[in-house]
C-alpha positions as CSV (number, residue, x, y, z in Angstrom):
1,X,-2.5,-8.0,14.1
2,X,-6.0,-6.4,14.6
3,X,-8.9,-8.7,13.0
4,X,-10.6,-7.3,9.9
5,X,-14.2,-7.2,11.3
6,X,-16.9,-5.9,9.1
7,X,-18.3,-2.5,9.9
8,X,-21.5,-3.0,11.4
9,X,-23.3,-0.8,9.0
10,X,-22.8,-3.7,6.3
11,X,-23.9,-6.4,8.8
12,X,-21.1,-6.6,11.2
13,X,-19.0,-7.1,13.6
14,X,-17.9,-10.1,11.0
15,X,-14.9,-11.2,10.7
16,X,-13.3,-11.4,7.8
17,X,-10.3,-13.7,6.6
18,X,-10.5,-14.5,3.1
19,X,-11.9,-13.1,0.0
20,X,-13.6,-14.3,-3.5
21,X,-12.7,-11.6,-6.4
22,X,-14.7,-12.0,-9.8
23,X,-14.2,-10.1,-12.1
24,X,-16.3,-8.9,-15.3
25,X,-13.9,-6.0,-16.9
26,X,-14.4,-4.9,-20.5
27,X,-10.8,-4.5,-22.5
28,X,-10.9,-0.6,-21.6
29,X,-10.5,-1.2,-18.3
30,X,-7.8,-3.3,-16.7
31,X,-6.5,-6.9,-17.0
32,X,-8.9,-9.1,-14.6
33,X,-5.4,-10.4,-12.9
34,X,-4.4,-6.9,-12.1
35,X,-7.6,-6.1,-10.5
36,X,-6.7,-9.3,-8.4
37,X,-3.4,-8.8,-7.5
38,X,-4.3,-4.9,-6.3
39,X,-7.1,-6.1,-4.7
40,X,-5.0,-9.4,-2.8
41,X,-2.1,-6.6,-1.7
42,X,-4.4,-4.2,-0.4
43,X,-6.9,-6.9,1.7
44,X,-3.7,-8.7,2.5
45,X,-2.1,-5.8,4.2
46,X,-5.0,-6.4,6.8
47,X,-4.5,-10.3,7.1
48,X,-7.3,-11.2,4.6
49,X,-5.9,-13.6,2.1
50,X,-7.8,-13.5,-1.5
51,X,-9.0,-17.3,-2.6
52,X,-11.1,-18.8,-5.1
53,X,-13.8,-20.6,-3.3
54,X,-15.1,-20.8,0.4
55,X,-14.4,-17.4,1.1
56,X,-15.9,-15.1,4.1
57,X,-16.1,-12.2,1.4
58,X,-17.1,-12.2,-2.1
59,X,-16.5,-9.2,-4.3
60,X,-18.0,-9.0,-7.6
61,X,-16.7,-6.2,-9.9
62,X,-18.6,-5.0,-13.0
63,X,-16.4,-2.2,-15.0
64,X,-16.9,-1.0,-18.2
65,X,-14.4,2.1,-19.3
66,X,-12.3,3.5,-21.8
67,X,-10.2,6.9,-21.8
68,X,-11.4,9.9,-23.4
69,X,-9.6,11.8,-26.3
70,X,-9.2,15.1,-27.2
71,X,-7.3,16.7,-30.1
72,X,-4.3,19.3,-29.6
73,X,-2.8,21.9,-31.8
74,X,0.5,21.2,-30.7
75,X,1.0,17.7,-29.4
76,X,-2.3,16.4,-31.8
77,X,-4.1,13.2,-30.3
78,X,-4.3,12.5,-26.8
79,X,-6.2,10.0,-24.6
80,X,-5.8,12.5,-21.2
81,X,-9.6,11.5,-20.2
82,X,-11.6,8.6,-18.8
83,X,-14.8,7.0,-18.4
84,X,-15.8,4.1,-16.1
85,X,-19.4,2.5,-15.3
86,X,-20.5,-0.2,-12.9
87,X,-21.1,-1.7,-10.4
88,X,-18.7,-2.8,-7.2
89,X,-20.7,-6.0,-5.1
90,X,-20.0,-7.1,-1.7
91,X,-21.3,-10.0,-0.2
92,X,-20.7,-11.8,3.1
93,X,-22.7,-14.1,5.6
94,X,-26.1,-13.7,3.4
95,X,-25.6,-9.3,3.2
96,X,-25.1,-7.5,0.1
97,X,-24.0,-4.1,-0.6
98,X,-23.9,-2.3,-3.7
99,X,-21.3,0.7,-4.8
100,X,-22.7,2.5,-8.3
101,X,-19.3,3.5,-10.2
102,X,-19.4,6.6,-12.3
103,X,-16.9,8.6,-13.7
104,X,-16.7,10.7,-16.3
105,X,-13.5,12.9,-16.6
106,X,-13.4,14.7,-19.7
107,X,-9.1,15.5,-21.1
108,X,-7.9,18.6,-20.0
109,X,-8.4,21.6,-22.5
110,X,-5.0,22.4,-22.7
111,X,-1.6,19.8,-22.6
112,X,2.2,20.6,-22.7
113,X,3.1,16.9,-23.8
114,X,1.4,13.7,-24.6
115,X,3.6,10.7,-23.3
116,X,3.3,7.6,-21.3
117,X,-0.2,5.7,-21.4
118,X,-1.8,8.9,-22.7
119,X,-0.5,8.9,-25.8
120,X,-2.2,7.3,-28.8
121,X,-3.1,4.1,-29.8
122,X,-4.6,4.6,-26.2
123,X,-5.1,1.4,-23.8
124,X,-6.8,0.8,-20.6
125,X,-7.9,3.6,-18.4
126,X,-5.1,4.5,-16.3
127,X,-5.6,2.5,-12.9
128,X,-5.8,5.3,-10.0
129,X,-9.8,5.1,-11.5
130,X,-10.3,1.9,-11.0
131,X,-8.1,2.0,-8.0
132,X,-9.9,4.8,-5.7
133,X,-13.4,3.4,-7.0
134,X,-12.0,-0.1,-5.5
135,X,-11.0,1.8,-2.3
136,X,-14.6,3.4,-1.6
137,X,-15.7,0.2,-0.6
138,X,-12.8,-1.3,1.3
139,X,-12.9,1.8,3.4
140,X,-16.6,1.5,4.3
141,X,-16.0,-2.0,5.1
142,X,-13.5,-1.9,7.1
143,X,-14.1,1.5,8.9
144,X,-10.3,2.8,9.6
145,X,-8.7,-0.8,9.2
146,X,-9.4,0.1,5.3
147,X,-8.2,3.5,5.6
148,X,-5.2,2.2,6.6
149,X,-5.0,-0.7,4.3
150,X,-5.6,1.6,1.1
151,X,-3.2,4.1,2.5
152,X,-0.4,1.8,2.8
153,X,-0.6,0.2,-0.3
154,X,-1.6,2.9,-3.4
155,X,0.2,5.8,-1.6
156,X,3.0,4.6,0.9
157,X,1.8,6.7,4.0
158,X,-0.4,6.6,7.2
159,X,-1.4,9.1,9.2
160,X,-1.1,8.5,12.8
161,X,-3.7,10.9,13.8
162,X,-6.5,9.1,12.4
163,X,-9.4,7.1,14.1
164,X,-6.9,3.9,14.5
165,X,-4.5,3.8,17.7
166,X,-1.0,4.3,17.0
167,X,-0.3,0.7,19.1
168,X,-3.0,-0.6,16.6
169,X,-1.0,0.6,13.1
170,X,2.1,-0.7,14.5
171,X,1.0,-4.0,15.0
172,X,-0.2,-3.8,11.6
173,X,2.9,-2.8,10.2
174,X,4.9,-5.3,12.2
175,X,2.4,-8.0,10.5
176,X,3.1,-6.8,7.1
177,X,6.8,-6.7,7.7
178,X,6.5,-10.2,8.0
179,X,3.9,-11.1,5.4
180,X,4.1,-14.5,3.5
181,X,3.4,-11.7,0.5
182,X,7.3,-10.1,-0.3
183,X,5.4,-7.1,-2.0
184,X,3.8,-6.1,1.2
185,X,6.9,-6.3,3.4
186,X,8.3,-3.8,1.1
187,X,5.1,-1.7,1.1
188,X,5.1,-2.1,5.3
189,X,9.0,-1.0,4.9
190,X,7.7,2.4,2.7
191,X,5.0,3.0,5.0
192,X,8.1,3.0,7.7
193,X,10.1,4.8,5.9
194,X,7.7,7.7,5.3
195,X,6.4,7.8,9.6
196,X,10.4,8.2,9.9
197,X,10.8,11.5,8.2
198,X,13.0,13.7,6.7
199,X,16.3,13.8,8.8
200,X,18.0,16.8,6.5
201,X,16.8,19.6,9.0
202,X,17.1,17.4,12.0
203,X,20.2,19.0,14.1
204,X,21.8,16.2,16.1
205,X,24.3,15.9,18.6
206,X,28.1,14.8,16.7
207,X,28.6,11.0,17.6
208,X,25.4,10.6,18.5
209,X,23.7,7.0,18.1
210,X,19.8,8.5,17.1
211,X,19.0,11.2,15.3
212,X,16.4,12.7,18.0
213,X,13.7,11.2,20.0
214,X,11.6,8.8,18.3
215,X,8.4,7.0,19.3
216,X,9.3,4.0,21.1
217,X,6.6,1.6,19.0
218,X,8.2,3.2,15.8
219,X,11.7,2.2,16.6
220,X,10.8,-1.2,18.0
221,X,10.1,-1.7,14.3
222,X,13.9,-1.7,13.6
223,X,14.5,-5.5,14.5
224,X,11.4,-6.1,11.9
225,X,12.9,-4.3,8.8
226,X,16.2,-5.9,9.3
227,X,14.4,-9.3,9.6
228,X,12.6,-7.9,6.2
229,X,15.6,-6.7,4.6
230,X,17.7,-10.4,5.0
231,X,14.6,-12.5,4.1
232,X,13.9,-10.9,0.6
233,X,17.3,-10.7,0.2
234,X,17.5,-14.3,0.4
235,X,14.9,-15.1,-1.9
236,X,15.9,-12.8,-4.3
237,X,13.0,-10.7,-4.5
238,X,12.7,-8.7,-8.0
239,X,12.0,-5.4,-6.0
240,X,8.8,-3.8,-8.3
241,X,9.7,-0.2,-7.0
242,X,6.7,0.3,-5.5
243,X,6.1,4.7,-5.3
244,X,9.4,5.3,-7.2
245,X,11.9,4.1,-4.4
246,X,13.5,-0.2,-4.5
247,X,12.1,-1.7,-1.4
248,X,16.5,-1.7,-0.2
249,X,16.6,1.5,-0.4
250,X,13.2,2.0,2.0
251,X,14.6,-0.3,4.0
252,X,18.1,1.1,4.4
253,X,16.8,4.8,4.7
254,X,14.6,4.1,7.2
255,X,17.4,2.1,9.5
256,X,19.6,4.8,8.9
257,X,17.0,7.5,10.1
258,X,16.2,5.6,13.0
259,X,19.8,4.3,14.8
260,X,21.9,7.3,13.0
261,X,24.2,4.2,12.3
262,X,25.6,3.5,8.6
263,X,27.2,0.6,8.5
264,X,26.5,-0.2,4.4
265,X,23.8,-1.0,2.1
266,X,23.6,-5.2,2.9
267,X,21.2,-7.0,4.9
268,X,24.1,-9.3,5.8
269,X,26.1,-5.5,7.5
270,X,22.9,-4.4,9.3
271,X,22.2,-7.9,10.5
272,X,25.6,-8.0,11.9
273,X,25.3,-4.8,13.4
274,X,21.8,-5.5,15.2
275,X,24.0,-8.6,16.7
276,X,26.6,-6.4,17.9
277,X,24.7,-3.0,19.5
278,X,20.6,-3.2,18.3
279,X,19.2,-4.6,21.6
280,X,21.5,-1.8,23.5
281,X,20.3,0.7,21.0
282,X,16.9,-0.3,20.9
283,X,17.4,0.1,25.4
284,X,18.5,3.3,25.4
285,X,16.3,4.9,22.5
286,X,13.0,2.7,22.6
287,X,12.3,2.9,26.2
C-alpha cells in the first residue's frame, strides 16, 4: 500500500495516517456523522484512519446550505436547486490551507417530475455538493493518491491511465480488499469489477478457462476478492449497495469475468473452486 504523503505544495512530503474531522454544518446541509463517515471511507481507502484526537491531519468543515425552490405549472413545488457556503480547513504539522466553498445552483427552468429528495417539504442539500466540494481538497492533498481515493469511493471506477502506476493502484486495491472497513472491501470489489469490463462483446474460444487476455496484476486480484467475498460473508455484512449493484454481486461478476468459471453465487463454491484449479488458473492466465 502506497503511503499517503502530503503534496508538497501544502507543506510536504508528510506523511499522513490519521485524521481529525470537525464538523460545523447548519441543518440544510448534511448530518455531521455523514460528513464523517464519507469522509472516514474515502481517506480510509488510502490507509488513513479518521480519529478523534492526536491526529496527523485535522479537517475543519464550515457549511452552511440549503436547496433552492422553484415553482412548476405541472408538477407545482420543487426543491431541484442548492446553495452552499464555507469554508473547508486543512491543517497538519503547523500548515494550514484554506478551500472557499461556493455554490449556487439555481433549479432547472423546466422539470418532468418532482420525486425523491427534491420533492417538498425539502431536506438537506443533496450530498454530491457537499461531496465534490469535500473532494477538491483531498485531491490537492494527496496529488493522484486522492484522485484515486475519490474515484473509488463516490463513483466506483479508476482510470488506469492517470498519473498513478498501474502496479501502484493495484496495490491499493489489494489493500482495500482487505480493509478492517467491510464498506471499502466492497467499494475495492466495484472498483474491480468496473477495470474488468463488459464481457458481452468479448468472443471467446468454447471451453475456454478466461475470457481473453487480462493484465496479469488485475487477475492476481482474484485470490483477494474470493478472500473478500468469504470474510463479509461470515460476518454477515448488511451489503449498503454501494452505485446500485450488492457488493456479492460485484464480487461474483467480477470472478466470473476474470476465470470464465461459474461455479455459483457462494463464497463457500468459489472458495472451493480456488482450492481445486485457482493457483493453476492464476499460472496459466496471470503470467
Amino acid at each position: 500500500m502506497p503511503a499517503a504523503v502530503f503534496s508538497e505544495e501544502y507543506g510536504g512530503p508528510l506523511l499522513i495516517e490519521t485524521a481529525c474531522v470537525n464538523t460545523d454544518l447548519t441543518s440544510g446541509v448534511a448530518d455531521p456523522g455523514e460528513i464523517r463517515e464519507s469522509l472516514a471511507g474515502t481517506l480510509g481507502f488510502i490507509g488513513i484512519e479518521v480519529v478523534d484526537s492526536g491526529c496527523d491531519l485535522t479537517l475543519d468543515i464550515d457549511l452552511d446550505g440549503h436547496r433552492q425552490s422553484a415553482q412548476y405549472e405541472v408538477v407545482g413545488l420543487c426543491y431541484g436547486g442548492a446553495v452552499l457556503e464555507g469554508q473547508i480547513v486543512a491543517s497538519a504539522a503547523g500548515e494550514t490551507s484554506v478551500w472557499d466553498v461556493d455554490v449556487d445552483q439555481e433549479p432547472p427552468n423546466q422539470i418532468l417530475e418532482c420525486e425523491g429528495d427534491a420533492a417538498p417539504p425539502g431536506g438537506p442539500i443533496h450530498p454530491d455538493y457537499w461531496q465534490q466540494q469535500l473532494a477538491d481538497p483531498l485531491m490537492a492533498l494527496f496529488g493522484p493518491l486522492g484522485q484515486v481515493a475519490f474515484a473509488a469511493v463516490e463513483t466506483g471506477q479508476i482510470d488506469l491511465n492517470g498519473e498513478l502506476p498501474d502496479t501502484v493502484i493495484y496495490e491499493i486495491l489489494t489493500a482495500a480488499l482487505h480493509s478492517d472497513d467491510p464498506d471499502n472491501r466492497c467499494r475495492a470489489a466495484a472498483v474491480v469489477n468496473a477495470l474488468v469490463g463488459d464481457v458481452q462483446d468479448i468472443e471467446y474460444a468454447a471451453g475456454s478457462d478466461s475470457h481473453w487476455p487480462q493484465d496479469p496484476q488485475l487477475l492476481a486480484l482474484a485470490p483477494h476478492l474470493i478472500d473478500t467475498y468469504i470474510e463479509l460473508t461470515e460476518i454477515d455484512y448488511p451489503d449498503p449497495k454501494p452505485h446500485g449493484w450488492s457488493c456479492e454481486n460485484f464480487l461474483v461478476d467480477a470472478l466470473e469475468k476474470m476465470t470464465g468459471a461459474y461455479p455459483g453465487h457462494t463464497a463457500r463454491i468459489w472458495a472451493e473452486w480456488w482450492l481445486d484449479r485457482g493457483e493453476q488458473w492464476l499460472e496459466e492466465h496471470g503470467g
